[in-house]
C-alpha positions in Angstrom: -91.7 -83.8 36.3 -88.8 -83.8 38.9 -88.7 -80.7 40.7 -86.0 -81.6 42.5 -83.4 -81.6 39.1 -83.4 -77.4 39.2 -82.9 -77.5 42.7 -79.9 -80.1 42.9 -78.6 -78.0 39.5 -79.1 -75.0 41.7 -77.6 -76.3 44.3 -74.7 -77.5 42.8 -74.3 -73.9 40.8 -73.9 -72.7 44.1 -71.4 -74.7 45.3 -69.2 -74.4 42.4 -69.6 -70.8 42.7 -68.6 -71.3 46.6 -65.8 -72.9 45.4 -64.6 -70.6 42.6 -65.1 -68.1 45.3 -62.6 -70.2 47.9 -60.0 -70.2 44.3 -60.4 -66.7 43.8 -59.9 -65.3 47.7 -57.2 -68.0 47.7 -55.3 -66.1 44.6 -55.6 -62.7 45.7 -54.0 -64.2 48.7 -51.0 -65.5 47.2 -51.6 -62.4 44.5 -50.9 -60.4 47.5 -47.9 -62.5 48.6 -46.8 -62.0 44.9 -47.5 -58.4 45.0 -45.9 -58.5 48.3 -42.8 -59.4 47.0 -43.5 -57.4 43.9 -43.8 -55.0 46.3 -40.4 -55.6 47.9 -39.0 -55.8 44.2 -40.5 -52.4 43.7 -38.8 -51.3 47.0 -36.0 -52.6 46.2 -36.3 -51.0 42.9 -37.3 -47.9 45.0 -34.4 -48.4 46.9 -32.6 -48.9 44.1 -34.3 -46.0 42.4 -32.9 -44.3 45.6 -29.5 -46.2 45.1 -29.9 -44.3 41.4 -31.0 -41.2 43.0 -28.0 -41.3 45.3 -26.0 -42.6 41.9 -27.5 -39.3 40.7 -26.7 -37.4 43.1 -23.3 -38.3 43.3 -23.3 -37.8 38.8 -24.4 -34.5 40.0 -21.8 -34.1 42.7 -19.6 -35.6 39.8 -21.2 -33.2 37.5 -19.6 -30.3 40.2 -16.6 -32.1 40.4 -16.6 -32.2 36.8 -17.8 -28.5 36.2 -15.2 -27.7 39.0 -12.9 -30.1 36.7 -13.5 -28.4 33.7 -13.7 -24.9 35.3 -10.2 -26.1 36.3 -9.1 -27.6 32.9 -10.3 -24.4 31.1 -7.9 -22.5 33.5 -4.9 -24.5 33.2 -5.9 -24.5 29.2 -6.2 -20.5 29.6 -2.7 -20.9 31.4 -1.5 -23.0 28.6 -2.5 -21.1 26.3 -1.0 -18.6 28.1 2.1 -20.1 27.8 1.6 -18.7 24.1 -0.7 -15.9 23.9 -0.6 -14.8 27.5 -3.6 -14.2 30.1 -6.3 -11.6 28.5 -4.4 -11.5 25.0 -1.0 -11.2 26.5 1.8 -12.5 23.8 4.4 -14.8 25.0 7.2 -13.8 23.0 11.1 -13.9 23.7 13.4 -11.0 22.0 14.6 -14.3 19.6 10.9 -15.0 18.7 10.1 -11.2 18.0 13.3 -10.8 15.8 11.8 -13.6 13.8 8.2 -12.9 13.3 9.4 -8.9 12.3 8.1 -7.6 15.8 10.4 -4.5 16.4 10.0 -2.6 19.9 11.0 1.2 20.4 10.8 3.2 23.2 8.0 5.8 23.8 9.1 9.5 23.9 8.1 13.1 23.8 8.4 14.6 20.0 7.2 17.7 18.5 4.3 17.1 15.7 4.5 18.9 13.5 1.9 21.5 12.1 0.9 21.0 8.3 -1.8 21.8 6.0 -4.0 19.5 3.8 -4.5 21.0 0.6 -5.8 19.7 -3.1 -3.4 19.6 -5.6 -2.2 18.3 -9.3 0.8 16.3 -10.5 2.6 18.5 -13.3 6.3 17.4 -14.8 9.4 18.9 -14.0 10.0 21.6 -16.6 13.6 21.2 -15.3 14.1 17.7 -15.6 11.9 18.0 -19.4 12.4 18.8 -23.3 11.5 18.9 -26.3 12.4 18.2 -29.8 11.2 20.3 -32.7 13.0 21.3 -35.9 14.6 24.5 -36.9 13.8 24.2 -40.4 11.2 23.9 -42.3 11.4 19.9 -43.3 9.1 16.7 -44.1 9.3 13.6 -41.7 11.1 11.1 -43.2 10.5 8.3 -40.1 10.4 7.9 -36.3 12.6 5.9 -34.0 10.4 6.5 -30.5 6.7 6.1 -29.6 4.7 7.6 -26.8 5.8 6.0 -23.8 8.6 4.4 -24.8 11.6 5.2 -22.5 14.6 6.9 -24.5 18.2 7.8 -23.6 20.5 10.7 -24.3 21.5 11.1 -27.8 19.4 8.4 -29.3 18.0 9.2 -32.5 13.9 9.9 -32.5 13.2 10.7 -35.8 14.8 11.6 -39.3 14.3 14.9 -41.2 14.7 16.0 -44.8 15.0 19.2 -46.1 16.2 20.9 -49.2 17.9 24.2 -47.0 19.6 20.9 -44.9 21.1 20.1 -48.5 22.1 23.4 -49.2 24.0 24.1 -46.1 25.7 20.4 -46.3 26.6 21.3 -49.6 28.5 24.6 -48.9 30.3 23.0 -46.1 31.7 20.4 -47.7 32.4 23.1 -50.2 33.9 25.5 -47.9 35.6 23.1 -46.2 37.5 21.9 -48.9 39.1 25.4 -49.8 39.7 25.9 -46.4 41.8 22.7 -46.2 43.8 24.2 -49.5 44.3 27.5 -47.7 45.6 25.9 -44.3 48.0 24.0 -46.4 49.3 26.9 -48.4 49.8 28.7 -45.5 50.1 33.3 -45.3 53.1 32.9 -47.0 52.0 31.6 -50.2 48.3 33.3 -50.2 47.7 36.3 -48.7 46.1 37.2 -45.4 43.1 38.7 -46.7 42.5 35.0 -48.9 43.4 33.6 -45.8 40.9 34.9 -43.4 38.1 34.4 -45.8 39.0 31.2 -46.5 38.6 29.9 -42.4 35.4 32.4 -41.9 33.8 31.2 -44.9 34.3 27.4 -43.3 33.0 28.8 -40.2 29.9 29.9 -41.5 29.4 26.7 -43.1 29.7 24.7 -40.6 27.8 26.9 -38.3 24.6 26.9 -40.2 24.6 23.2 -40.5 25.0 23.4 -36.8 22.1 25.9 -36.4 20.1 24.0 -38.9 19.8 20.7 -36.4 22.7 18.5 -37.2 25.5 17.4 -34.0 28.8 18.0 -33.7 29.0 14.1 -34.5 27.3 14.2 -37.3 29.1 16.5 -38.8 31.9 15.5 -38.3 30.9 12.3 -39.5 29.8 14.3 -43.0 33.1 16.1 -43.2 35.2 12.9 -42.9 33.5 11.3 -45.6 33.8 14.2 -47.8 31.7 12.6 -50.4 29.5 15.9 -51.9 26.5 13.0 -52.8 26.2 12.6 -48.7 24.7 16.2 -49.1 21.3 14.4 -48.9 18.9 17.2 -46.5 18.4 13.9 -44.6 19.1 14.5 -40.9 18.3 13.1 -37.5 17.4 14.7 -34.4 18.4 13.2 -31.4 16.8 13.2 -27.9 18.6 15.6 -25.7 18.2 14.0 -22.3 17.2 10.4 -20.7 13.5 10.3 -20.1 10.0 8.8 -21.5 8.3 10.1 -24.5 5.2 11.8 -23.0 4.0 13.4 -26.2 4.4 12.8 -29.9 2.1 14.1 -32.1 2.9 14.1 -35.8 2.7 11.8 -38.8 5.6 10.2 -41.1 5.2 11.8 -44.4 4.0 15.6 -42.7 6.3 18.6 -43.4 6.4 20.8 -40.4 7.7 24.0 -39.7 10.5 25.4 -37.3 9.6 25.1 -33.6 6.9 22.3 -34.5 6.9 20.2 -31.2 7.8 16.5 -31.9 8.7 14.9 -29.2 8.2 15.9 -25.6 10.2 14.0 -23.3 10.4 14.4 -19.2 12.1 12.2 -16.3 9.2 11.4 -14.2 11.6 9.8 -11.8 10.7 13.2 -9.9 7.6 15.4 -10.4 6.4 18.6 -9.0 2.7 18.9 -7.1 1.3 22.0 -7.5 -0.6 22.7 -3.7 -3.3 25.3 -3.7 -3.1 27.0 -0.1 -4.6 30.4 0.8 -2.2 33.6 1.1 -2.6 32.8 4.8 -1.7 29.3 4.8 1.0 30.0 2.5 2.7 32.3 4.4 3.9 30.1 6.9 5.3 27.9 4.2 9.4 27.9 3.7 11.2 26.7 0.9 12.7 23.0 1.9 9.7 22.3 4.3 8.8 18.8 4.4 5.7 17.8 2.6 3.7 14.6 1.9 1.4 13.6 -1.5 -0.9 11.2 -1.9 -3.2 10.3 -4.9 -7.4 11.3 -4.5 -8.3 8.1 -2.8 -5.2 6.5 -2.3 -3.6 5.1 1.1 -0.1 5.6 0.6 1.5 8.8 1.2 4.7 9.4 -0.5 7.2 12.3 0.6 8.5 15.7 -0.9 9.8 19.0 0.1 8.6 22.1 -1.3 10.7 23.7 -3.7 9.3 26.8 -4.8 6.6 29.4 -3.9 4.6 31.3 -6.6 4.4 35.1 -5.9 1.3 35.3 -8.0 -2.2 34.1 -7.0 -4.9 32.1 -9.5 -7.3 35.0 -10.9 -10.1 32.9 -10.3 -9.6 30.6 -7.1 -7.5 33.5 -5.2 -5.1 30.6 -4.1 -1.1 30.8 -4.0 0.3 27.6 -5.5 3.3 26.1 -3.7 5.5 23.6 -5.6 6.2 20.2 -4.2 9.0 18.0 -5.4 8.5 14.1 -5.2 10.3 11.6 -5.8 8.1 9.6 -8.3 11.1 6.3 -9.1 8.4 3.8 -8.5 6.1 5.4 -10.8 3.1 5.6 -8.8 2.2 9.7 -9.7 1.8 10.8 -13.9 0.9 14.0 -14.8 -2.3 15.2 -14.5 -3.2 13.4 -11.6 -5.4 15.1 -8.9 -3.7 14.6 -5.4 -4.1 15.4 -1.7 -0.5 17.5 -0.2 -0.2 17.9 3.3 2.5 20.9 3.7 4.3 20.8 7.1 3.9 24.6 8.2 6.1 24.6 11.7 6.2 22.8 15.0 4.4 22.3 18.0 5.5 21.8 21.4 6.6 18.3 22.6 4.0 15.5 22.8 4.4 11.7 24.0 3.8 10.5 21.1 4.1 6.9 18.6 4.3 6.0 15.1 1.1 5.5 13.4 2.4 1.7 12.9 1.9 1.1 16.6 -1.6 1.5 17.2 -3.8 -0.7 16.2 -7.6 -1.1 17.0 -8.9 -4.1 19.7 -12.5 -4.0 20.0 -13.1 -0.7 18.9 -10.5 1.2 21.2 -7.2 2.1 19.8 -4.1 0.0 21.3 -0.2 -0.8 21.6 1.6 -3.4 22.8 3.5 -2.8 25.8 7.0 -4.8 26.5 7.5 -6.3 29.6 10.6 -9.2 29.9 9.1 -11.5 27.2 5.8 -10.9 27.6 3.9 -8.2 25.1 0.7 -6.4 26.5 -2.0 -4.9 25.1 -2.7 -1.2 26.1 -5.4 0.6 25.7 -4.6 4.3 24.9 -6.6 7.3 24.1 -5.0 9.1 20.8 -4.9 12.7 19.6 -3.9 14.1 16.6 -1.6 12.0 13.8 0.8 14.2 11.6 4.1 13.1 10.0 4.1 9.7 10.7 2.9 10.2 14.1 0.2 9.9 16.8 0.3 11.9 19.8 -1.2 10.1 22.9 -3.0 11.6 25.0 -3.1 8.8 28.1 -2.8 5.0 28.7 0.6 5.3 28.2 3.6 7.3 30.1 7.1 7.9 28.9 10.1 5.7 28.2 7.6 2.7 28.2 9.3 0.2 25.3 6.4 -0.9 23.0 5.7 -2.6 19.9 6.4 -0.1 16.9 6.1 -2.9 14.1 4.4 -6.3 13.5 1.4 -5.2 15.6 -1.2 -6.7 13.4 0.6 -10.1 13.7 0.4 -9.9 17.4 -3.7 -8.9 17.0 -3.5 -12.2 14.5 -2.3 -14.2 17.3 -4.6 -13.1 19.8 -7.9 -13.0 17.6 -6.8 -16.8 16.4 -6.8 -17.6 20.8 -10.1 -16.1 21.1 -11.6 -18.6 18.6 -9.6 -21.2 19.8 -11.2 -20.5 23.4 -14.5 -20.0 21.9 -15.0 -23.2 19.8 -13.5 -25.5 23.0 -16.7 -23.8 25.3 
C-alpha cells in the first residue's frame, strides 16, 4: 500500500485550501474597496440624504413660506371677500345695491312704548255690519237662490215664499187699486169727498199690508203695473238686505215656517269685532279708540284694531269686563268663533331708544342690527328690553341717531352665514 497517496492528497487539500484562502482575503480586499466605494456611494447618498435633508429643510422653510403664503392668501381672500361681505361679517353695500336688494336704513331714536295688555279673547260678527232674513208670514218655501258661504249682494233674491195671506193681500190691492184709479179720475166734483177719501185709504191699506207682508217697493210696483188679478199668486221673494256672505241657512225647500223663522243670516266679515276679557282693573285704563292688536291662538301674525266699545257689565262667572275690538278682517284671515290672543294698548311710557322689531335679528345667539357706516353695514350687537307695538326698546349697544338697517336684515345674515361657509370649506 502507498502511504504516501494520503499524504500527497493531504498535502495537496492543504494547498488548495491555502489558496482558496489567498482568493478569499484577496476578495474581501477588493470587497472592501467595493464596499469602500459603496461606502462613498452611501456618503454620497448620505450626503445626498443630507442634500435631501437640507431639500427638506428648505420644503419646510417652503412649507413656512407657504404657511406664511397661505396665512397671507387667506388674508387677502378674507380682504377679498371683504370687498363683498366686509371683515368679521361686515356687508359691502352701496345705497344703489341696498335699494336693490330691499335693504331700507332708518335712523335710531327715542319713542315712547307703549303700555298694553295681553288678554284671551273670541272673534264674534259685527252685529252692525249683519242681518237677517225671516218671513213675516206664515208661508212654505218654495226654493233658495243662496247657500252657506256663498257671497251675496244687496237686493239679490235668496229665496221664494208662498202663502195664501200673500194672495189675499195681492188680491185686494190690485182690487183697491183699481177703484182708486176710478176715483182719482172722477175727481170730488163728480163723487163725493167722503167716497173719495175712502177710496185712496182703502188703496193705502192695500198696498201697505203687501208692504208689511214682505214684498218691495219694486215688486209691487211691478204687480200693480201688470194689473193682471191671476199674478195674485202668494208667491213672493225675499231679498237680501245688505252685501255680505251667507253665514247661516238653516231650512229646507218644501218646509212651511212661521213669522220671524231665521233664514238666512248674512254678515260683512270684511270687519269683525274681538271680544277681550280684561279684569275691572285692567279695563279701567282702557279708552274707547285705543289702539289694539289680534292675533289667532298660535298664529304669528298680528293684525291691528282699535277698540270700539266697553261693556259696563261683567261675566257672572269669570268676573271679567269684555272690551270690543274692531278689526279689519278684508283678507279674511279671522271667522267667527275663533279663539284669539288681543293685546289692548293701555297708555304710554316715557321715551326709550328704541327699533322696530324688523331690525333685530339673532347672530349667534345674541340679538343684533346692522349699523350704517358710508357703504359699509355692521353688525351690532345689542342688549334688548321689552317689544310692544311694533317695537323693541334697546337697552345698550347702540346710542341715538345711529342710521341702521330697519328692513332686509335677514338677507344681510344670508350673506354673511353663506361667507362663513365659504371661509370654512376653503380651510
Amino acid at each position: 500500500m502507498n502511504t504516501n497517496f494520503p499524504r500527497e492528497t493531504t498535502m495537496r487539500n492543504v494547498f488548495l485550501i491555502f489558496l482558496m484562502l489567498g482568493l478569499f482575503l484577496c476578495a474581501p480586499a477588493g470587497a472592501d474597496e467595493d464596499h469602500g466605494e459603496e461606502g462613498h456611494g452611501h456618503e454620497e447618498t448620505a450626503a445626498g440624504h443630507d442634500e435631501e435633508g437640507h431639500g427638506a429643510g428648505e420644503e419646510d422653510h417652503g412649507h413656512e413660506e407657504g404657511a406664511g403664503g397661505e396665512n397671507h392668501e387667506h388674508e387677502e381672500g378674507a380682504g377679498g371677500h371683504g370687498e363683498e361681505h366686509g371683515e368679521e361679517g361686515v356687508v359691502k353695500m352701496d345705497a344703489a345695491q341696498r335699494e336693490a336688494n330691499g335693504v331700507v336704513t332708518a335712523l335710531v331714536a327715542r319713542r315712547p312704548l307703549s303700555e298694553e295688555v295681553v288678554a284671551p279673547g273670541e272673534v264674534t260678527i259685527n252685529v252692525y255690519r249683519s242681518s237677517q232674513i225671516t218671513p213675516r208670514i206664515n208661508a212654505q218655501i218654495v226654493a233658495r237662490h243662496a247657500r252657506l258661504g256663498d257671497p251675496v249682494k244687496k237686493g239679490q233674491a235668496v229665496v221664494t215664499l208662498s202663502s195664501v195671506e200673500m194672495a189675499e193681500a195681492q188680491g185686494g190691492l190690485l182690487q183697491a187699486d183699481v177703484e182708486w184709479k176710478r176715483v182719482k179720475k172722477l175727481g170730488r166734483k163728480v163723487v163725493s169727498e167722503k167716497r173719495y177719501i175712502a177710496a185712496q185709504v182703502e188703496r193705502q191699506q192695500a198696498y201697505a199690508r203687501v208692504r208689511a207682508y214682505g214684498m218691495t217697493k219694486s215688486q209691487i210696483d211691478a204687480l200693480l203695473k201688470q194689473g193682471d188679478a191671476s199674478k195674485a199668486t202668494g208667491e213672493f221673494k225675499l231679498l237680501a238686505g245688505q252685501d255680505g256672505v251667507v253665514i247661516s241657512d238653516d231650512f229646507i225647500v218644501g218646509e212651511v215656517v212661521q213669522p220671524g223663522r231665521v233664514l238666512f243670516e248674512i254678515s260683512d266679515e270684511s270687519v269683525l269685532w274681538v271680544e277681550a276679557q280684561l279684569t275691572p282693573a285692567e279695563a279701567g285704563r282702557v279708552v274707547i279708540g285705543a289702539p289694539a292688536r289680534v292675533r289667532r291662538d298660535g298664529g304669528q301674525a298680528w293684525l291691528s284694531g282699535r277698540v270700539v266699545q266697553l261693556h259696563h257689565r261683567l261675566d257672572e262667572i269669570t268676573r271679567t269686563q269684555s272690551v270690543r275690538i274692531e278689526v279689519d278682517n278684508s283678507n279674511d284671515d279671522l271667522h267667527p268663533g275663533q279663539f284669539v290672543e288681543a293685546a289692548v294698548q293701555t297708555g304710554a311710557g316715557a321715551p326709550v331708544i328704541a327699533v322696530p322689531k324688523s331690525a333685530v335679528v339673532l347672530m349667534k345667539g345674541s340679538p343684533t342690527v346692522f349699523k350704517v357706516e358710508g357703504d359699509e353695514l355692521h353688525p351690532q350687537v345689542i342688549e334688548v328690553g321689552a317689544s310692544r307695538g311694533g317695537w323693541t326698546e334697546v337697552l345698550s349697544g347702540l346710542p341715538e341717531g345711529e342710521e341702521i338697517v330697519v328692513q332686509g336684515v335677514f338677507f344681510l345674515k344670508s350673506l354673511i352665514l353663506k361667507s362663513q361657509m365659504g371661509e370654512g370649506h376653503a380651510h
